[in-house]
BAGUNU-153285 format. One record per residue (C-alpha): x, y, z. Coordinates in steps of 0.2 Angstrom, whole numbers, plus 5000, padded with zeros to 4 digits. Layout:
BEGIN
XYZ ...
***
This chain:
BEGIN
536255535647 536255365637 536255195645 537355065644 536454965632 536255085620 538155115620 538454955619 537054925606 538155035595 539654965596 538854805590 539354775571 537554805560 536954695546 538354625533 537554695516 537054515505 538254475490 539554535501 541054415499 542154365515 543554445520 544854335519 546454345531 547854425526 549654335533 550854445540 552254515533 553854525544 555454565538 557154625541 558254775531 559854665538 559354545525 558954645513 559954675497 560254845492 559854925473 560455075463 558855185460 558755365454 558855445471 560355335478 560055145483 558455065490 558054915500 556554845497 556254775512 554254735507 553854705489 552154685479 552854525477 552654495495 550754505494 550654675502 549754825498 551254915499 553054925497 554054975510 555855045505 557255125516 558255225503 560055295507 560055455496 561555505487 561855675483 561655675461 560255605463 559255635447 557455685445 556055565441 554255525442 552955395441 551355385432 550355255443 550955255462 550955375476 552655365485 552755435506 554355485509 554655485529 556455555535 557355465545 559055515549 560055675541 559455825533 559355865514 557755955503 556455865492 556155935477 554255915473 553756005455 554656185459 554456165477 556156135489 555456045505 556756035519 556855855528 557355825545 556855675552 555155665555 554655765540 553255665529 552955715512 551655625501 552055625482 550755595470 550855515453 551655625439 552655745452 554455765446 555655755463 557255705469 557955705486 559655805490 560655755506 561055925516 563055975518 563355825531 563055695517 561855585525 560155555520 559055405523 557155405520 555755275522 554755255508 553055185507 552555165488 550355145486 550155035475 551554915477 553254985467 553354925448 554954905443 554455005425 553655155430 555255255434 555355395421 556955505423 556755685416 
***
């Protein structure tokens, strides 16, 4: 049995390392897809909701998926597609993944995919792009 100054002991932060810079604070990014305008991209029409531009991380993209949607890759960014609402398949290299909303599928750099809507038509996917989305790194097959 430990006491409870040792717990609390080692919840206390230890010794910052010398030379370490300080870690500034980041602001916050807050915004809406209401205001958000849309763009054609290979897989249907994106909103880029959070941008690299924004000072993030990440981009954050909603993505409507149209059903010819053509197959591409990217040679430096991971993209995580997260279904939202409808059904449809992710093609991933030769691999068909079926989405339904709450499926996450992580796409590394230089994977050919596409998304297809199922037969209802509807597909909409969140996609979080690390690093931030470049606007040339889009390579259609």
């Amino acid at each position: 049995m430990t006491s409870d100054n040792a717990v609390a002991g080692a919840l206390e932060p230890g010794p910052v390392p010398e030379g370490t810079p300080p870690r500034g604070r980041e602001t916050p990014i807050v915004r809406r897809l209401h205001d958000t305008p849309p763009v054609p991209c290979p897989c249907g029409t994106a909103y880029r909701v959070v941008r690299g531009a924004d000072g993030a991380p990440a981009s954050v993209h909603f993505v409507d998926v149209k059903t010819d949607s053509e197959r591409h890759y990217h040679r430096t960014f991971t993209e995580i597609y997260t279904c939202l609402e409808g059904t449809g398949v992710l093609e991933i290299d030769e691999q068909a993944v079926p989405l339904v909303p709450g499926v996450v599928a992580v796409i590394p750099p230089g994977a050919r995919h596409r998304a297809r809507p199922g037969t209802e038509g509807t597909l909409r996917i969140l996609n979080v792009v690390v690093p931030p989305f470049a606007e040339g790194d889009e390579w259609l097959d």
